[in-house]
C-alpha positions in Angstrom: -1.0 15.4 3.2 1.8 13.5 4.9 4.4 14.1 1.8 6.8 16.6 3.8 6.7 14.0 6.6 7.4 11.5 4.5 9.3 12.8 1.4 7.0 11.8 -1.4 3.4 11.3 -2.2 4.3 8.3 -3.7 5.4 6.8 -0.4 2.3 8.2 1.3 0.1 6.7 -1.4 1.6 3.0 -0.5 1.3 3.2 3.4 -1.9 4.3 3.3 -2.8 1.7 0.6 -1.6 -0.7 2.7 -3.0 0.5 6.1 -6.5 -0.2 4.2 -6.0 -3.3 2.6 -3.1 -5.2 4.4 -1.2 -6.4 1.5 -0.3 -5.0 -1.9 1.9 -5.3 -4.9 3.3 -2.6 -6.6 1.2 -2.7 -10.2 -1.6 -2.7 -8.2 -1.1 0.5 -6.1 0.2 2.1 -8.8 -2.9 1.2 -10.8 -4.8 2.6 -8.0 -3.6 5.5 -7.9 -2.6 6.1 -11.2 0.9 6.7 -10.6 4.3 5.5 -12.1 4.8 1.7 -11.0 8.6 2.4 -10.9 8.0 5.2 -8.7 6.1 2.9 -6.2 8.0 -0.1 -6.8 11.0 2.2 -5.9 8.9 3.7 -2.2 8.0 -0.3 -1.9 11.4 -1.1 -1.3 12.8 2.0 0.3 10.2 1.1 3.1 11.1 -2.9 3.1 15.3 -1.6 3.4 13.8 0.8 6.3 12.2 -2.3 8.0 8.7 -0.7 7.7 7.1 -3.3 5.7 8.0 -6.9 4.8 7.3 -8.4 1.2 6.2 -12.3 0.2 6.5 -13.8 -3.1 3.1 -15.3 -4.3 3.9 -16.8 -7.8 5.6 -14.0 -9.7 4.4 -11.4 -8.0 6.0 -9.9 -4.8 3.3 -8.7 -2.0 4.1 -6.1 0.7 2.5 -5.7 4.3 3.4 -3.9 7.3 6.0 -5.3 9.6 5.0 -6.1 12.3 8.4 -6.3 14.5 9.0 -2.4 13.4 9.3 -0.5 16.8 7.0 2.7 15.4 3.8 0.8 14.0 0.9 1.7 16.0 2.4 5.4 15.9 2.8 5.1 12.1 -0.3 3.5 11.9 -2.4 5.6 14.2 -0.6 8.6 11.9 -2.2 7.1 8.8 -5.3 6.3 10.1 -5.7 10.4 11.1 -4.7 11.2 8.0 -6.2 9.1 6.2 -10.0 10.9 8.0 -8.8 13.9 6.0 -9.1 12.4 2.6 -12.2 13.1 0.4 -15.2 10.7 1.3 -14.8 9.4 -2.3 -11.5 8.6 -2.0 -11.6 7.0 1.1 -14.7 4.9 0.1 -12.7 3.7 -3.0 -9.7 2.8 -0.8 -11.9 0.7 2.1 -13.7 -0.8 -0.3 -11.7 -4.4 -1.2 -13.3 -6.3 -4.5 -11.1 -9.1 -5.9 -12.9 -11.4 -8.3 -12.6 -15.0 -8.3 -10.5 -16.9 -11.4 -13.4 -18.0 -14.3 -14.1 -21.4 -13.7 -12.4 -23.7 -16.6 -9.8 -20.5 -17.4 -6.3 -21.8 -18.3 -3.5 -21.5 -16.0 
């Protein structure tokens, strides 16, 4: 929806992954949307270069969030939020909807 705003899907797909669920890493959006993690790896830091989001290492693995020093957020994020009311129900349920399991007691590290 936002792609000839934007310039991809691919970088629509990650703010709006991230607007839902504050943080993510780049397997895992990809995953999500079953897209090419090099593509969103490469929107992922496009946007952190641009000052839009902001990235944290936890372990190996490298977590993005908005920024929240960049001068356009509420517009951006009030942006996502509308379009994000345009999505299919099913979609957007998927996308609100946050499960991470807990590590199996006794698993290895």
């Amino acid at each position: 929806m936002l792609e000839p705003i934007l310039g991809s899907v691919n970088s629509e797909r990650v703010l709006v992954y991230i607007l839902t669920r504050e943080e993510g890493y780049a397997r895992e959006i990809a995953r999500f949307f079953g897209a090419d993690p090099d593509s969103i790896q490469k929107q992922l830091t496009k946007l952190e270069s641009g000052a839009v989001l902001i990235s944290r290492e936890a372990g190996r693995t490298v977590l993005y969030r908005f920024n929240p020093r960049y001068a356009f957020l509420p517009e951006l994020r009030s942006l996502l939020e509308k379009a994000l009311t345009f999505y299919p129900v099913e979609e957007r349920e998927r996308l609100m909807m946050t499960r991470r399991r807990p590590r199996r007691r006794g698993k290895p590290s």
